[in-house]
C-alpha positions as CSV (number, residue, x, y, z in Angstrom):
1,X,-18.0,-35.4,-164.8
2,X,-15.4,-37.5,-163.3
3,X,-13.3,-35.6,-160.3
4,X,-9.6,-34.6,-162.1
5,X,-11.6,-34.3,-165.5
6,X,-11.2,-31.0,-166.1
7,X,-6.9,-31.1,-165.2
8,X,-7.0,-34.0,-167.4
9,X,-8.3,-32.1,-170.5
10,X,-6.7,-28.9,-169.7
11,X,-3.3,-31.1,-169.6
12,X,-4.2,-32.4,-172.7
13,X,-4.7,-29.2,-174.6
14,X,-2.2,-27.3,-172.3
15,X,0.8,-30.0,-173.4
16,X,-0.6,-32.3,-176.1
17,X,-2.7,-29.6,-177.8
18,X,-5.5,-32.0,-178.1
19,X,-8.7,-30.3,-177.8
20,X,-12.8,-31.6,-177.5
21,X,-13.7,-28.7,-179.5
22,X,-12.6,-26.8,-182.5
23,X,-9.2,-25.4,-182.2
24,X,-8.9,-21.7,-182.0
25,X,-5.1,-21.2,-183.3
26,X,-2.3,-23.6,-184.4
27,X,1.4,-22.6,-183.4
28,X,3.8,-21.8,-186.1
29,X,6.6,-21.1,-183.8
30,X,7.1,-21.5,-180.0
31,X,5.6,-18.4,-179.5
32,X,3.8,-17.5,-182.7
33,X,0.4,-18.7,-183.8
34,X,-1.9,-18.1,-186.1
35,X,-6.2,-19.0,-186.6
36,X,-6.4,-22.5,-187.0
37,X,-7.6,-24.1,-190.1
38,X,-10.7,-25.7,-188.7
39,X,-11.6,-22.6,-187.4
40,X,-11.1,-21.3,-190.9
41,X,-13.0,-23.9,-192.5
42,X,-15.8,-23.3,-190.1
43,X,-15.8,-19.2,-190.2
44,X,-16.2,-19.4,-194.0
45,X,-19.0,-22.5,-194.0
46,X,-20.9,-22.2,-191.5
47,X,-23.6,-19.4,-190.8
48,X,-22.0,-16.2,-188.7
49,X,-24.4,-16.7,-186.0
50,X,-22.9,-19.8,-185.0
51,X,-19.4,-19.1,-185.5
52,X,-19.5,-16.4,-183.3
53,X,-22.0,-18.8,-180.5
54,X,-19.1,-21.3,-180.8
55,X,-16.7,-18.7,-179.6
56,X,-18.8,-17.4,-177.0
57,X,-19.5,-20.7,-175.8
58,X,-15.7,-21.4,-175.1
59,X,-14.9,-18.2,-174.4
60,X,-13.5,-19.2,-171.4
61,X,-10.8,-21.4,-173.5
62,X,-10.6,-19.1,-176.5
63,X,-9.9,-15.9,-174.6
64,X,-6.7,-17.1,-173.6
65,X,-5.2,-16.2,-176.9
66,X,-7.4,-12.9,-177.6
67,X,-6.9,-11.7,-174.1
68,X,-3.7,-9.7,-172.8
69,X,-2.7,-11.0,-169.4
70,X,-1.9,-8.5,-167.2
71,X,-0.7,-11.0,-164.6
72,X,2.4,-12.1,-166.6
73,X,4.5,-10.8,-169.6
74,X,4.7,-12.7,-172.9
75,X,7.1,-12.8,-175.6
76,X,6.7,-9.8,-178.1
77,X,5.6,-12.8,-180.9
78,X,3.4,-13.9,-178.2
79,X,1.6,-10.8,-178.3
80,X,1.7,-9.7,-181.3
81,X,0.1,-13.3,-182.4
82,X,-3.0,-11.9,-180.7
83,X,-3.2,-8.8,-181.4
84,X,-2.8,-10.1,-185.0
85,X,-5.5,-12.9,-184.1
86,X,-7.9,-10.4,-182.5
87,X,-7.6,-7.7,-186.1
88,X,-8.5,-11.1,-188.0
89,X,-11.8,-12.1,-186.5
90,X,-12.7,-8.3,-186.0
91,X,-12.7,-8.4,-189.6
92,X,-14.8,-11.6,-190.2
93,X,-18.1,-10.2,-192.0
94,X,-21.2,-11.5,-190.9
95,X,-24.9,-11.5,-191.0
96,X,-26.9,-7.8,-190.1
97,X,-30.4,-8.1,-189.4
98,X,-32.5,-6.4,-192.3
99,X,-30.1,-6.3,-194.9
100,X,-28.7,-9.1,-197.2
101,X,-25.2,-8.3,-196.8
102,X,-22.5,-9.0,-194.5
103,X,-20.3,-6.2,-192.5
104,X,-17.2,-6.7,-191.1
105,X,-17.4,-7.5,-186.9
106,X,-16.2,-4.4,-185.5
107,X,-18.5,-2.1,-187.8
108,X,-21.6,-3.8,-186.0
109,X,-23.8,-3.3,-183.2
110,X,-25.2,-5.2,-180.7
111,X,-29.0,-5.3,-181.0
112,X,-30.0,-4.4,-177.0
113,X,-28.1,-1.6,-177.7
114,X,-30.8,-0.2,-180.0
115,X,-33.9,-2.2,-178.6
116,X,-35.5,0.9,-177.3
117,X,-35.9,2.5,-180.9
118,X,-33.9,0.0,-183.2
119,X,-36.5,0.3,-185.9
120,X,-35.4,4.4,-186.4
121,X,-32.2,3.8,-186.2
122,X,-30.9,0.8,-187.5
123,X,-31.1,2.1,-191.0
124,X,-28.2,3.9,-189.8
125,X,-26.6,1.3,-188.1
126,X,-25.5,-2.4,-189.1
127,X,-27.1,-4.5,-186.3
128,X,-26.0,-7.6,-185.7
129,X,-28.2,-11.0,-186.0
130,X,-27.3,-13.7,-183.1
131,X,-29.6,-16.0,-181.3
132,X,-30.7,-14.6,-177.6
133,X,-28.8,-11.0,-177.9
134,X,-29.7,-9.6,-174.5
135,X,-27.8,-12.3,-172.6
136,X,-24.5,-10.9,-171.3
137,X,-22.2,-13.4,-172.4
138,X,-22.1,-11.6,-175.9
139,X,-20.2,-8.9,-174.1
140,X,-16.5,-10.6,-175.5
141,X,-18.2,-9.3,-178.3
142,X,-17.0,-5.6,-177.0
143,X,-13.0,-6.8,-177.6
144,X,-14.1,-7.4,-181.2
145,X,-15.0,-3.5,-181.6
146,X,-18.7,-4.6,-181.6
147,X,-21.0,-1.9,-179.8
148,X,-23.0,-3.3,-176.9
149,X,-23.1,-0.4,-175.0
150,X,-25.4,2.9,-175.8
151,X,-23.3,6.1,-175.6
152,X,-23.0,9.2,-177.4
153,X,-20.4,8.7,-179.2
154,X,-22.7,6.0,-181.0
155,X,-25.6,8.5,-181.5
156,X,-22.9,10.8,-182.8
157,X,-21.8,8.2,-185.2
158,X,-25.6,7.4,-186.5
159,X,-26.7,11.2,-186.4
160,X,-23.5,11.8,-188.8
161,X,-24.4,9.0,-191.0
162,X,-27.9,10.1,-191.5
163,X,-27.0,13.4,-192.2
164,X,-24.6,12.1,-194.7
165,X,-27.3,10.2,-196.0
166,X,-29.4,13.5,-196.6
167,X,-32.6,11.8,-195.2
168,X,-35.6,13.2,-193.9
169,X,-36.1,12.4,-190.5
170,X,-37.0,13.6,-187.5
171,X,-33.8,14.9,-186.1
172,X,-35.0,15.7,-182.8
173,X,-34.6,12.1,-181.5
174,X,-30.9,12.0,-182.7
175,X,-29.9,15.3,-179.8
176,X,-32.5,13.7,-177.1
177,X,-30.4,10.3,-177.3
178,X,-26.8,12.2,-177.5
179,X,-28.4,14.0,-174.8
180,X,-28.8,11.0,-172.0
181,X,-24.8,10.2,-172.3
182,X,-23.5,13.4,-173.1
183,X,-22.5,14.3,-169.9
184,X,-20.8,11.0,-169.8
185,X,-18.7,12.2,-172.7
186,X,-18.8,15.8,-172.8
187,X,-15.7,16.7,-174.3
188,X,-16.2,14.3,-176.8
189,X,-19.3,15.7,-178.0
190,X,-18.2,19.4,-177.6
191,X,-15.5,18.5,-179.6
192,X,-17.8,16.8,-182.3
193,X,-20.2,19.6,-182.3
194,X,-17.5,22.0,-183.1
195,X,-15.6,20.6,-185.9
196,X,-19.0,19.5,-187.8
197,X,-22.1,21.5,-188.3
198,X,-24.0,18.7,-186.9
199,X,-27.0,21.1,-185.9
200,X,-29.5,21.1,-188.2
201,X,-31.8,23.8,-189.1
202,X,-35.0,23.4,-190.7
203,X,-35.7,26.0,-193.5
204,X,-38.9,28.5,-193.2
205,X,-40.0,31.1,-195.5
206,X,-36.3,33.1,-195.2
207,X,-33.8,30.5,-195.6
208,X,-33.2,27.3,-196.7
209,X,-32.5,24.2,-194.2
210,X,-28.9,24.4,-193.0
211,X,-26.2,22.9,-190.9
212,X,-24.6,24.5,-188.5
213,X,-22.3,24.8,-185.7
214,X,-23.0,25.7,-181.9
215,X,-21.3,28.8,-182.4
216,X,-23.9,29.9,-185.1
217,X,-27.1,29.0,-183.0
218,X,-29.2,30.9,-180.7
219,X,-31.2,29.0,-178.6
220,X,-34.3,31.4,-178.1
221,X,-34.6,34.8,-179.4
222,X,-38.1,37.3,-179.3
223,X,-41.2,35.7,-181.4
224,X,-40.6,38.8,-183.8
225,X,-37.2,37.5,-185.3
226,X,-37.9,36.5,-188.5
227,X,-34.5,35.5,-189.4
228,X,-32.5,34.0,-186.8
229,X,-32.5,30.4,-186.3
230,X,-33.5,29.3,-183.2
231,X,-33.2,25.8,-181.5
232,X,-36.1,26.0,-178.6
233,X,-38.5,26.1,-181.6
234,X,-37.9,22.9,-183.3
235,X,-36.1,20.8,-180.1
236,X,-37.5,22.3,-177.1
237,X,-36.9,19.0,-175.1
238,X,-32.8,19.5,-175.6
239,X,-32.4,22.6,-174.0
240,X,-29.7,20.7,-171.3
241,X,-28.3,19.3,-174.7
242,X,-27.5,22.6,-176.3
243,X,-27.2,24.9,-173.4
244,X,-26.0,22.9,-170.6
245,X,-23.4,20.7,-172.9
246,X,-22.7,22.5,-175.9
247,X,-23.3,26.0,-174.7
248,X,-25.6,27.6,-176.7
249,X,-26.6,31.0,-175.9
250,X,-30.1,33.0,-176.1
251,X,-30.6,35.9,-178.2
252,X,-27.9,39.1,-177.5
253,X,-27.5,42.9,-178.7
254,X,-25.4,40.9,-181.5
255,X,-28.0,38.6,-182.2
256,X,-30.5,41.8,-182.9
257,X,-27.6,43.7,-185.1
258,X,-27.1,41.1,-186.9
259,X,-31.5,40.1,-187.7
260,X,-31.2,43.8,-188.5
261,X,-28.7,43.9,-191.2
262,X,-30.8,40.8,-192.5
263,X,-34.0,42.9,-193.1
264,X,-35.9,44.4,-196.2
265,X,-38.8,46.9,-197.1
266,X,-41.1,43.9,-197.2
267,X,-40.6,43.0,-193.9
268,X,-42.9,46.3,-192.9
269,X,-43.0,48.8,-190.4
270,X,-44.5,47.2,-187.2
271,X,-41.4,44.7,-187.7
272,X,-38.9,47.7,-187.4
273,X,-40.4,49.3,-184.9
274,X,-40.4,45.8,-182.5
275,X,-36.5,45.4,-183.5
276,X,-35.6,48.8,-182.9
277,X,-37.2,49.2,-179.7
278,X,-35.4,45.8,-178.5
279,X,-32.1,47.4,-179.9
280,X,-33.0,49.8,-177.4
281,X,-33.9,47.9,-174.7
282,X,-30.6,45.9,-174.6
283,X,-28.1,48.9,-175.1
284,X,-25.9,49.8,-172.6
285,X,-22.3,51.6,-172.0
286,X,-20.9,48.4,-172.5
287,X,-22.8,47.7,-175.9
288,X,-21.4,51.2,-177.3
289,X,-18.3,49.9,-178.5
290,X,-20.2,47.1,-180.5
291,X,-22.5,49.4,-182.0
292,X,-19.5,51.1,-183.1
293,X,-18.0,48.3,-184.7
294,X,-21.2,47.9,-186.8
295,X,-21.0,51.5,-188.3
296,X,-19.3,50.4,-191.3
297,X,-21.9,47.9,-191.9
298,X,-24.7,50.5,-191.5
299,X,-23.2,52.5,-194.4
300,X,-22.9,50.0,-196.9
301,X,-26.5,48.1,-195.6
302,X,-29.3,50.2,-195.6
303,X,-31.9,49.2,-193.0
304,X,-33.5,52.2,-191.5
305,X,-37.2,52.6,-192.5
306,X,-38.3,55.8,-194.7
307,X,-41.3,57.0,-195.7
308,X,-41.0,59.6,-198.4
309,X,-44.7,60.1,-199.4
310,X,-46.4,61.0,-195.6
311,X,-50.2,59.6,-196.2
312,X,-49.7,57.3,-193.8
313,X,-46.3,56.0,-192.4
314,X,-44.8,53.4,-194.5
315,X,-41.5,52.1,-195.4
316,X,-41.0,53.2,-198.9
317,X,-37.6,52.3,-199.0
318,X,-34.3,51.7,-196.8
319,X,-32.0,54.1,-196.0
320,X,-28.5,53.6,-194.6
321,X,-26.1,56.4,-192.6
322,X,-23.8,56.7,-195.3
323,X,-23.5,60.4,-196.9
324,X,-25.4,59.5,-200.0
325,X,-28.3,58.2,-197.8
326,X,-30.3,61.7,-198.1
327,X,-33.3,60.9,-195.3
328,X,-33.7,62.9,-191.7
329,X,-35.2,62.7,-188.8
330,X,-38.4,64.3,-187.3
331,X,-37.8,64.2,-183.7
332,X,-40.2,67.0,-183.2
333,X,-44.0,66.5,-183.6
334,X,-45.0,70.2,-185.9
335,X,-42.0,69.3,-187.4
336,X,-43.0,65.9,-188.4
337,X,-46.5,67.8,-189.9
338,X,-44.4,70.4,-191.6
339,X,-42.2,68.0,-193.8
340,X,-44.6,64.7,-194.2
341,X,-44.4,63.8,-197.8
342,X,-42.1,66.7,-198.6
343,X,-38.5,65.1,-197.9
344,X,-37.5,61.7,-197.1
345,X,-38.5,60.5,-193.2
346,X,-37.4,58.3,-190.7
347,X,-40.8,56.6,-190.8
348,X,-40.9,55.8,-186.6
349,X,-43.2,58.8,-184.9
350,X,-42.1,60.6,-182.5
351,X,-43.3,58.4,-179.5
352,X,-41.8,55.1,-180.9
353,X,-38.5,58.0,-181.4
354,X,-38.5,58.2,-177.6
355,X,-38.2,54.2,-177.5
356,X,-34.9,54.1,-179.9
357,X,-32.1,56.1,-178.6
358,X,-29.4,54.0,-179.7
359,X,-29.7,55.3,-183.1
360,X,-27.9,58.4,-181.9
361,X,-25.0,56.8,-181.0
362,X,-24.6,56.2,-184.6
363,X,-22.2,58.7,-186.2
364,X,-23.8,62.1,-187.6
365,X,-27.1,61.0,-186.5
366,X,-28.1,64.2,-184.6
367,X,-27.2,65.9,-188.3
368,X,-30.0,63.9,-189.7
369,X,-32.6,65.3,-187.1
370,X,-34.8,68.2,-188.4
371,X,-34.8,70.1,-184.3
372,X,-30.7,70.9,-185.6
373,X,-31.6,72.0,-188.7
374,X,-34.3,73.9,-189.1
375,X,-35.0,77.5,-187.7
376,X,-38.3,79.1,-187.5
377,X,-38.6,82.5,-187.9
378,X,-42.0,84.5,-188.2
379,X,-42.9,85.9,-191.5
380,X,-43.0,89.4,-191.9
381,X,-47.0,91.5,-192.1
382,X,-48.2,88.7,-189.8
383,X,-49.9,89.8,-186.7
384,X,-49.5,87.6,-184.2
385,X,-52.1,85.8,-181.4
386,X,-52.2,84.5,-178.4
387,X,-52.5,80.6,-177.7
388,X,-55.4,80.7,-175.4
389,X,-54.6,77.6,-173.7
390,X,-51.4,78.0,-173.5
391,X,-51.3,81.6,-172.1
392,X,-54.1,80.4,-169.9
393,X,-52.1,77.5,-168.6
394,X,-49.0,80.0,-167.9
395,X,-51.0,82.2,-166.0
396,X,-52.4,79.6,-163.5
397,X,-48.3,79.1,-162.5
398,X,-47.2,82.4,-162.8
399,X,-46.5,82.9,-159.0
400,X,-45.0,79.8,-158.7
401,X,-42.4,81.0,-161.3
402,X,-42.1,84.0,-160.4
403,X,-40.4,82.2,-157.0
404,X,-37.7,80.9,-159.3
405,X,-36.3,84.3,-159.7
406,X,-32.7,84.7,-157.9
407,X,-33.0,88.4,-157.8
408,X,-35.3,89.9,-154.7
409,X,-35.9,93.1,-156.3
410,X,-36.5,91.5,-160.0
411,X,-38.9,88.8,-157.7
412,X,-40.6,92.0,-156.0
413,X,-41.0,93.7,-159.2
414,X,-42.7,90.5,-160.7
415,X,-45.0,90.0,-158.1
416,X,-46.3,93.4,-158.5
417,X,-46.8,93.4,-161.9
């Protein structure tokens, strides 16, 4: 090109408004324009792909009325001319790949975005169709409201329109994608997470599928809980996701309380006896006061185990701590033989008893056991006998008790006799 070219046709357009390509704008004021009519005639005739190729190949003349300069301040019709300008062509519809129909500019996305699993996705997504879409020139594309950048807020945008959608999918991929750029946009996502249930929870044999909050997730709990969803199970690869990001916790006392107060006599006695020994295992001083608060809750929800026939133990039905609740405890093993099938039982024996300890911080539990109860006294005629092994077994540590004695002369004595 002849030197002084270029200042020539930049003079040209600059002061003549003469222009070797299509015209962008036309002026309808000295500071207020509006999209040409060529330009019009081309965006409605011509296919999208190459009305937006002819922008992006002059972007370097067009930008100057869809850019704000920073470098200088233009009148307030100036600038809102392109602001006006920009809205316009954001809204131009054109061509998505797969689908017949036109979407507006700025509800597309730029197909490298996706190119890494655009096939499981882009039924969520409109994707545009341009010629060549990985060269970086279609960046402008970006002041449009076009995506063409991966992010989570796009994967939060396509895992709420699937869900809307209702389809059946594998959602795992959704929360490993959100999971790369969360950290780039972590309140974002927290704040996402929070106001939707966006978790979902696949149903098994105790509940239906669900959506939930992070709130209302546990991220791993025991293998015995039946009823509490848990995310390690069905997205094991997002632990960072949920933990790290969103703050999902594992399995608590409350976690247990509340897979208790879910339970039923189907659910058997080997299943009680796991959860109350972990209720045990995880009470403390400092889990006192929140057994407390659930008191109300065991009187109205029965959940303790009873066996009221004593063949073998059972659960026969569930019992609750309320007054009406008639059912004790056998905390002592003749005890247990004495009343087995006779009156209602707590159906734990007495070494899975040793294991539960919380229960007795229950209100009148220690009323329910049969030790503070019962009082044996001998019948009257019978002669009584010795217990061989016992007596036998006293005798071998007699002196050795006999040392125990405080009193000298009552020790003396002893020791004669």
């Amino acid at each position: 090109m002849p030197e002084g070219q270029d200042e020539w046709r930049r003079w040209l357009r600059q002061e003549l408004h003469i222009f070797t390509i299509p015209r962008l704008v036309v002026y309808v004021g000295k500071h207020h324009f509006v999209l040409s009519p060529e330009m019009e005639l081309i965006r409605n005739h011509w296919p999208s792909e190459d009305f937006l190729t002819l922008i992006r190949d002059n972007w370097d003349i067009y930008s100057g009325w869809l850019e704000a300069n920073n470098h200088c301040s233009w009148p307030q019709a100036w600038e809102s001319s392109r602001i006006q300008l920009q809205k316009q062509i954001a809204s131009f519809k054109v061509q998505c790949k797969g689908t017949p129909r036109s979407y507006p500019l700025d509800q597309t996305v730029l197909p490298t975005v996706l190119q890494n699993d655009g096939e499981k996705v882009a039924k969520y997504f409109r994707v545009i169709d341009i010629p060549d879409p990985g060269e970086p020139s279609w960046a402008f594309l970006e002041r449009f409201g076009v995506i063409v950048q991966p992010s989570a807020t796009l994967f939060l945008q396509v895992l709420e329109t699937a869900k809307k959608m209702a389809c059946e999918t594998e959602w795992v991929g959704f929360y490993e994608k959100i999971q790369i750029y969360a950290s780039q946009e972590k309140a974002t996502v927290k704040k996402a997470f929070a106001e939707n249930p966006l978790i979902f929870i696949p149903e098994n044999p105790f509940r239906a599928a669900q959506w939930s909050r992070p709130d209302n997730c546990i991220w791993s709990s025991p293998s015995f809980f039946k009823r509490t969803p848990t995310l390690v199970d069905n997205y094991p690869s997002c632990r960072a996701f949920f933990q790290d990001i969103l703050g999902v916790q594992d399995a608590d006392l409350q976690t247990a309380l509340d897979e208790l107060l879910l339970t039923s006599k189907s659910d058997g006695l080997d299943y009680f006896v796991k959860l109350f020994t972990y209720l045990n295992r995880h009470t403390s001083a400092n889990a006192r006061a929140l057994i407390t608060r659930s008191t109300e809750k065991f009187k109205t929800k029965p959940v303790f185990p009873i066996d009221t026939k004593g063949e073998r133990p059972a659960v026969h039905h569930l019992g609750s701590i309320s007054a009406e609740s008639i059912w004790y405890i056998a905390d002592r093993l003749h005890l247990r033989e004495k009343f087995r099938g006779r009156i209602p039982l707590l159906a734990f024996d007495n070494d899975q008893l040793e294991k539960m300890k919380w229960i007795y911080l229950l209100p009148s539990m220690t009323k329910r056991s049969l030790s503070n109860l019962v009082v044996c006294k001998p019948l009257p005629g019978l002669k009584s006998t010795l217990h061989e092994r016992l007596t036998s077994l006293l005798r071998g540590r007699a002196k050795h008790i006999v040392l125990l004695v405080p009193d000298p002369a009552a020790r003396q004595k002893l020791s004669t006799n």
